[in-house]
SEPAVEX-423166 format. One record per residue (C-alpha): residue number from 0; x, y, z. Coordinates in steps of 0.02 Angstrom, whole numbers. Each point is the difference from the previous one (the first is absolute). Layout:
BEGIN
- NUM,X,Y,Z
...
//
This chain:
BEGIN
- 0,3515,-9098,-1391
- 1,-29,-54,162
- 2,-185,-59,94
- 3,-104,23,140
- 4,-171,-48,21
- 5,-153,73,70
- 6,-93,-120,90
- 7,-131,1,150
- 8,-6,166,110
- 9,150,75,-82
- 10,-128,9,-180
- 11,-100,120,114
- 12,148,121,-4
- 13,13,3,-187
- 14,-192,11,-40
- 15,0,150,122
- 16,177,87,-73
- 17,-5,-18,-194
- 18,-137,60,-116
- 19,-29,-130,-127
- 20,-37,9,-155
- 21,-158,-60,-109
- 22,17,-187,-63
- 23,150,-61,134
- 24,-48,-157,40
- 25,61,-44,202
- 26,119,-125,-68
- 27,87,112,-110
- 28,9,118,166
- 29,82,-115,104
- 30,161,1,-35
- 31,145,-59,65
- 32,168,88,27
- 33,155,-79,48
- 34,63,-166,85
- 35,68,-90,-173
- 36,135,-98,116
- 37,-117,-58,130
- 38,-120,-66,-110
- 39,118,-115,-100
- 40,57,-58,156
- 41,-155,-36,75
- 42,-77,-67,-178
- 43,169,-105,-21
- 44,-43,-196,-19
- 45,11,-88,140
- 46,120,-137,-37
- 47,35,-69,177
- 48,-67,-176,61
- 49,-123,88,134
- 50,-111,168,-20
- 51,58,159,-4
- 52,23,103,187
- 53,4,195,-46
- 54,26,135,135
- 55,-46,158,-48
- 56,5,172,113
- 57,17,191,-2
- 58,-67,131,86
- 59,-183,60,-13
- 60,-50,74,-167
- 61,133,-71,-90
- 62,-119,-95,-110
- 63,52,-199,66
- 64,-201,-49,-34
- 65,-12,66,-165
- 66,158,-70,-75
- 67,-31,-169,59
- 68,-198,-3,-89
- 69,102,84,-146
- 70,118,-133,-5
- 71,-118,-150,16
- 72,-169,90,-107
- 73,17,-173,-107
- 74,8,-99,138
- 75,-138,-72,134
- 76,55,124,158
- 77,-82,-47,182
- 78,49,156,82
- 79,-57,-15,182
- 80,42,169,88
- 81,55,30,193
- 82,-103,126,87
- 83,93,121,102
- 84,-34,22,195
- 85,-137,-148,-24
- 86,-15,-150,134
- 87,57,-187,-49
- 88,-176,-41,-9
- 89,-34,150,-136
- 90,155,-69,-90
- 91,-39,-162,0
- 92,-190,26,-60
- 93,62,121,-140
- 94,99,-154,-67
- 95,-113,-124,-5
- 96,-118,112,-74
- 97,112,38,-149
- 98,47,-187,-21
- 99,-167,-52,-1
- 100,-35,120,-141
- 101,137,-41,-96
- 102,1,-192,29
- 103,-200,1,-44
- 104,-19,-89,169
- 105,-124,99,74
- 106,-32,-130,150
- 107,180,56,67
- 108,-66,155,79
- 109,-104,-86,117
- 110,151,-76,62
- 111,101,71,165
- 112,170,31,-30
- 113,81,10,185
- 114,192,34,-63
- 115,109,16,-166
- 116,37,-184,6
- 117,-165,-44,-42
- 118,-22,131,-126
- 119,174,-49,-98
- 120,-69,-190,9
- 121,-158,71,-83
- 122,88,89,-126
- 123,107,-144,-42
- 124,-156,-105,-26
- 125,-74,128,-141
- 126,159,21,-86
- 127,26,-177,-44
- 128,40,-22,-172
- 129,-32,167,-36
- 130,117,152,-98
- 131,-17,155,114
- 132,88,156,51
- 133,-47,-15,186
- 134,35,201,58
- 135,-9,39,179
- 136,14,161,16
- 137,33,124,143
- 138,59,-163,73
- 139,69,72,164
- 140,-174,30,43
- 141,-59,-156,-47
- 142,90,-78,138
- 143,-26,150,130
- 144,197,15,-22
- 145,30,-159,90
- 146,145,-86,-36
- 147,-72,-169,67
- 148,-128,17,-168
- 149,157,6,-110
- 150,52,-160,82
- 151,-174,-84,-47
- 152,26,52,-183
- 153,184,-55,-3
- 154,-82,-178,43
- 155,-142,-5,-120
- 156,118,84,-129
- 157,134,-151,39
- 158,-146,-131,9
- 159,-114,48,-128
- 160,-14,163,-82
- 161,181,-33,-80
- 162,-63,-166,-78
- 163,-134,107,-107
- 164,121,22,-137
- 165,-90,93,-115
- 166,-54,144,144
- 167,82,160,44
- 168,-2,64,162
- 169,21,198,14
- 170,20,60,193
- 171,-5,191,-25
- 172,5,126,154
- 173,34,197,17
- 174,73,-21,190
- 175,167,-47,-66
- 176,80,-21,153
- 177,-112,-148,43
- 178,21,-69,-171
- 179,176,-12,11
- 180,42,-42,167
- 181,-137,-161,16
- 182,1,-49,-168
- 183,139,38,-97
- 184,118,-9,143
- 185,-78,-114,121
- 186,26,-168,40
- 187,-161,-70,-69
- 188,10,48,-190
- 189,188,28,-10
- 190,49,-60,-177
- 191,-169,-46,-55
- 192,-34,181,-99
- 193,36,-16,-193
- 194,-41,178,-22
- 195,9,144,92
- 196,-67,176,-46
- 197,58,151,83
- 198,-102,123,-71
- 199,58,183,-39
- 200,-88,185,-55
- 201,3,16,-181
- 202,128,69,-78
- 203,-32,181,-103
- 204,-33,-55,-171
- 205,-138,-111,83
- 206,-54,160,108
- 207,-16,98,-171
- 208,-126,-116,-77
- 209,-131,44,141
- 210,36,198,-44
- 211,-7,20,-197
- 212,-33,196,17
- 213,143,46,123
- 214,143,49,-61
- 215,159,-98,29
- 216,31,128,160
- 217,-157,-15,68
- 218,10,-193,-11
- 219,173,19,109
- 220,-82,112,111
- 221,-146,-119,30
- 222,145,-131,22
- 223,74,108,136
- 224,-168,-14,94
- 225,-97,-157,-10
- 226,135,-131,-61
- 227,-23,-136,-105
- 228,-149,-63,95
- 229,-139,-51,-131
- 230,-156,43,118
- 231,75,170,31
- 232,7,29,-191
- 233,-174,-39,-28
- 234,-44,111,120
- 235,82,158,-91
- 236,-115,93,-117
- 237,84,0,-170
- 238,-43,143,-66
- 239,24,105,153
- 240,169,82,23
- 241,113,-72,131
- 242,-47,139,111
- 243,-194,-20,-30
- 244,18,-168,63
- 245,100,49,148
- 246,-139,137,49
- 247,-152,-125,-57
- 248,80,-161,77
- 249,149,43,121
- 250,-77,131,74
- 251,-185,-30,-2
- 252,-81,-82,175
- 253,-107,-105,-114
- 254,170,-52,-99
- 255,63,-150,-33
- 256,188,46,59
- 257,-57,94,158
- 258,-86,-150,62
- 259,123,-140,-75
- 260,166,4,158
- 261,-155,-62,109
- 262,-44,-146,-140
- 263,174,-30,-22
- 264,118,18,161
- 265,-119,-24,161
- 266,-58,-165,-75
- 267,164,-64,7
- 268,87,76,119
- 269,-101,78,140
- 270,41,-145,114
- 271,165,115,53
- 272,20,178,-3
- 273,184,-15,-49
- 274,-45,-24,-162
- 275,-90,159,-38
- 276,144,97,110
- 277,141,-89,-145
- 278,-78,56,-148
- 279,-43,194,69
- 280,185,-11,49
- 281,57,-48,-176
- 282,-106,117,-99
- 283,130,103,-112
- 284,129,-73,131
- 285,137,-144,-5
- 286,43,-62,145
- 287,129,-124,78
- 288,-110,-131,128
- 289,92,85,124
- 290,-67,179,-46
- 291,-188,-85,-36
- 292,11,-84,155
- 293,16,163,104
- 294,-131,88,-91
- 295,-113,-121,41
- 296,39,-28,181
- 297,52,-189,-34
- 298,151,-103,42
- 299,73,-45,-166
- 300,-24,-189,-9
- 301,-98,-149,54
- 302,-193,82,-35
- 303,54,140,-82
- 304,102,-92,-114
- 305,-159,-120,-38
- 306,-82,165,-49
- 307,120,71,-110
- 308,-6,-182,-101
- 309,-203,5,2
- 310,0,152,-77
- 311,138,-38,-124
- 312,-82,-154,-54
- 313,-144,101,-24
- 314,60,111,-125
- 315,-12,143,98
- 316,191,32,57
- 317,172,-28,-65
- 318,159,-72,65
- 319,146,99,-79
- 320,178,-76,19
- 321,146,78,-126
- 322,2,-139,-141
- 323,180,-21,38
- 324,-24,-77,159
- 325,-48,-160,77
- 326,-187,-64,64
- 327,63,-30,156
- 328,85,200,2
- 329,-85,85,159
- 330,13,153,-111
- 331,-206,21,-60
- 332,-90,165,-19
- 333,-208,-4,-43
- 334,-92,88,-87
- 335,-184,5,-59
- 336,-28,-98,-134
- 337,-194,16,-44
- 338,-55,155,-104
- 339,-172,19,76
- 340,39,5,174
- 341,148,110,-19
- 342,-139,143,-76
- 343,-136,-55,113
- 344,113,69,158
- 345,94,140,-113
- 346,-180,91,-36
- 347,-153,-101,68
- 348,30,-60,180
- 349,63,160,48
- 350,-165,114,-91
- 351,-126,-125,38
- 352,-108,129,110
- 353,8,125,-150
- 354,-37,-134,-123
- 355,-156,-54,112
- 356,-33,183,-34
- 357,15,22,-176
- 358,120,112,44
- 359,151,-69,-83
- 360,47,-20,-184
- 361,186,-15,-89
- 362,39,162,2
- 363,10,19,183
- 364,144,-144,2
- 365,149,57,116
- 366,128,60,-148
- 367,165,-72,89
- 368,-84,-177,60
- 369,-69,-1,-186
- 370,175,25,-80
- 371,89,-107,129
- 372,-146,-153,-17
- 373,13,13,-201
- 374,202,-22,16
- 375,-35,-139,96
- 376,-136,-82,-120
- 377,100,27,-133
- 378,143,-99,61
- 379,-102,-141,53
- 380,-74,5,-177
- 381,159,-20,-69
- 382,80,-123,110
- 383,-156,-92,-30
- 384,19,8,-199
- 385,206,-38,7
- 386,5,-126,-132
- 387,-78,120,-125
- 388,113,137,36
- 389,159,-153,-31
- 390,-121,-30,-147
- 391,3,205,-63
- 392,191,6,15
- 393,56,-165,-77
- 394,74,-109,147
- 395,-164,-115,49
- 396,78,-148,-91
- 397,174,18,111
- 398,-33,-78,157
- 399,-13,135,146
- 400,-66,29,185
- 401,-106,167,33
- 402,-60,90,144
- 403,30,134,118
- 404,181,18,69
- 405,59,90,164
- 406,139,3,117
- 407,-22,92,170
- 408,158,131,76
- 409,61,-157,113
- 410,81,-108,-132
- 411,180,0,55
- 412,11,180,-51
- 413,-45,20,-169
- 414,-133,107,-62
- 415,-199,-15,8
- 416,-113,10,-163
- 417,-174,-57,-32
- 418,-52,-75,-202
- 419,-170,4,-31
- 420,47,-142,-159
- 421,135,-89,-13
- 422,51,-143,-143
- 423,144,-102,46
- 424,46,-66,-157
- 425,98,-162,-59
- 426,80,99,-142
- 427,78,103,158
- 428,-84,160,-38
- 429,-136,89,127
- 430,-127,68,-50
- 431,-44,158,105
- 432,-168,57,-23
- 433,-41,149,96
- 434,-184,38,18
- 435,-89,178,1
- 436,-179,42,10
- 437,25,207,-20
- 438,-55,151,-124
- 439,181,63,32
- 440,145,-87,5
- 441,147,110,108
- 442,146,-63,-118
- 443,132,18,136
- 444,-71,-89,135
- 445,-26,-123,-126
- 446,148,-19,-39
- 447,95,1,165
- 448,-109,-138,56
- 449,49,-102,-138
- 450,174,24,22
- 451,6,-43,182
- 452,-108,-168,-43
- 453,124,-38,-138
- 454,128,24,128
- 455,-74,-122,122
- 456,-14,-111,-121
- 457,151,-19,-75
- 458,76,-44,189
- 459,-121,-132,10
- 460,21,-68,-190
- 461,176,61,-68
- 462,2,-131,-159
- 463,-158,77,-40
- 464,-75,116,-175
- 465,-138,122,88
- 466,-126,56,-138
- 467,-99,143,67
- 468,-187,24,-28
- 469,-114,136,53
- 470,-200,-59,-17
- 471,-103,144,5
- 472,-202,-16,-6
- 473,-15,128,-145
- 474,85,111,-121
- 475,76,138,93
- 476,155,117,-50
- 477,162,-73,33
- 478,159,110,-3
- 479,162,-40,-91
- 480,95,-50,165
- 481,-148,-143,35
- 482,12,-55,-167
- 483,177,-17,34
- 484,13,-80,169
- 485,-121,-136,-81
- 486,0,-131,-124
- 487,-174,-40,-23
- 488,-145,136,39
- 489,-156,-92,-13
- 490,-187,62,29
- 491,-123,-119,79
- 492,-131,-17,-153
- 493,125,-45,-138
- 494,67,-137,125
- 495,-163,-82,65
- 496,-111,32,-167
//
């Protein structure tokens, strides 16, 4: 099983969510789910001539800070923690504080620390001879998101924080797009990062393990909605149905989800409106950059192709290309990729008057945006869990490529058809997973829609096998003539549990 561990505010969540029983001790309480790769490689043995550089980043809530104090809970950790929106001075003060705690020096905080040059120098003096995990964390507010501070660490990292061989040094940050475009990119620490963590949502056998009661269903549904994101799970009530929680926390003005796009988003990304405008556009949409360009009154490129890769970076959008095609291919669709705000503006944004009201609950959700958001979720879920679908049918140990697949009506005159899976196999065989979220499944439109795909297909890949799949979220009736038209008719909680 996989960990995740509850640590700081996010311990809050659980006290308030989970009844506990008598005699449970806190440390048999906080557990932690997931994250078995990451930790080997951030507990691996450092066996290079100079200390260890580790990047880590992800978007907020992913649970960076708690898998790094996981990972090091043997280890002497001096986690010194950026403070978002604060001044240089605040920054600055807020170090030295913590290293004069953790050095024992407590004459260092009557010192004035003008700049990060000074306070590297003074961290370099404390370290000396010492075996620590130095963790700065929420780094890009550390340094105020200057690039100029990256530059002071890249010296003191070249002059003397490398030379502490027995040290790690864990640069962690949830504004990804400065992570990887000053450090991991830039000039200053180019080639200097032994390890670099970008962290994902959990997958669903780690979302199960925070919902023990719900059924295997439920746990999708609660998948659909909040993601993999740990924070959100502690935040669900486990032994509330899926639509208790929605009614107690979703749509609630004193709940955590009705408040949490404000947390989230605006922090980030309030510094343009063109980022809000591309992910209303996208919600239960793909578009081409063209199409999202329009809808939000932008000129595809230059700035509005800087926000597109913010927001990508982030986690919160996705840049489709078929997985036949080229990087460089000009043909891209995107879609949104996070699970949270794709509900927020399905149900919340639009109710939040009623909601301030008390005057909305689940069973007032819009019928037809609730069908056509669940299709949606579901085939993000599933695109998001490909490898254990390859896993459930037997192929995950041939090599393959997966992802969406489309061609457009001006391809030289052959036909248009949209896959919501592909695999492109090197056995030469695709696998064709079509994906329904539905009570009732019309068999013939079913079926003509796989036929036309096939036919696409087969244009596009004539030495190819096809093996065709229909995923459906649960056990509905199927008629002889589906059965038929398919090879494989899987249901979502045999393949994911």
């Amino acid at each position: 099983m996989s960990l995740y561990f509850v640590t700081g505010h996010d311990f809050s969540g659980l006290l308030r969510n989970r009844a506990f029983p008598d005699g449970h001790s806190l440390n048999k309480l906080m557990t932690f789910y997931g994250r078995s790769e990451e930790l080997c490689q951030l507990r691996e043995p450092n066996f290079r001539p100079h200390a260890q550089l580790i990047v880590v980043y992800g978007r907020r809530r992913v649970g960076k800070t708690a898998l790094i104090e996981e990972a090091y809970t043997k280890e002497v950790l001096w986690k010194f923690e950026g403070l978002e929106a604060g001044s240089i001075k605040i920054q600055l003060k807020q170090f030295i504080e913590q290293l004069s705690e953790y050095s024992g020096d407590q004459n260092l905080r009557q010192k004035k620390i003008g700049d990060w040059n000074a306070a590297f120098a003074l961290l370099y003096e404390k370290l000396k001879s010492k075996k620590v995990v130095v963790f700065l964390d929420e780094f890009q507010w550390m340094v105020q998101m200057k690039p100029q501070a990256v530059s002071l660490f890249k010296y003191h990292w070249d002059n003397f924080f490398s030379k502490c061989k027995d040290c790690r040094f864990v640069l962690c940050g949830s504004v990804s797009s400065f992570i990887v475009k000053k450090i991991l990119k830039s000039k200053a620490l180019y080639g200097r990062v032994d390890t670099e963590i970008n962290l994902q949502p959990l997958k669903l056998t780690d979302i199960r393990a925070f919902l023990p009661e719900r059924s295997g269903l439920e746990v999708l549904e609660f998948a659909m909605t909040f993601g993999g994101i740990p924070k959100y799970l502690l935040e669900i009530n486990p032994r509330f149905s899926y639509l208790q929680n929605l009614n107690e926390y979703a749509f609630a003005q004193s709940g955590y989800f009705f408040q949490e796009f404000h947390r989230l988003f605006l922090s980030h990304f309030s510094k343009s409106p063109h980022y809000e405008k591309v992910i209303c556009s996208l919600v239960n949409k793909i578009l081409s950059t063209e199409q999202l360009a329009v809808s939000c009154g932008a000129s595809p490129g230059g700035t509005f192709s800087q926000v597109l890769e913010d927001l990508s970076l982030a986690g919160f959008i996705q840049r489709d290309q078929p997985l036949d095609l080229p990087d460089r291919s000009k043909v891209v669709r995107y879609r949104l990729l996070d699970e949270y705000l794709n509900f927020y503006f399905s149900f919340i944004a639009q109710n939040r008057q009623a909601i301030q009201k008390g005057q909305f609950q689940s069973h007032l959700m819009d019928r037809t945006k609730l069908a056509q958001w669940q299709g949606y979720a579901f085939e993000r879920l599933c695109r998001r869990h490909s490898f254990e679908i390859a896993t459930f049918l037997r192929f995950s140990g041939i090599g393959y490529k997966s992802g969406s697949w489309f061609r457009s009506r001006n391809n030289g005159g052959r036909k248009s058809a949209q896959i919501d899976l592909l695999f492109e196999r090197q056995d030469r065989v695709l696998t064709l997973c079509e994906i329904k979220y539905v009570k009732n499944l019309s068999g013939q439109k079913v079926i003509r829609d796989l036929q036309n795909k096939i036919g696409v297909l087969q244009e596009y890949y004539p030495n190819y096998g096809i093996q065709k799949v229909l995923l459906l979220m649960e056990k509905i009736p199927v008629s002889n003539a589906v059965h038929q038209a398919f090879d494989e008719i899987l249901f979502a909680p045999e393949v994911f549990f």
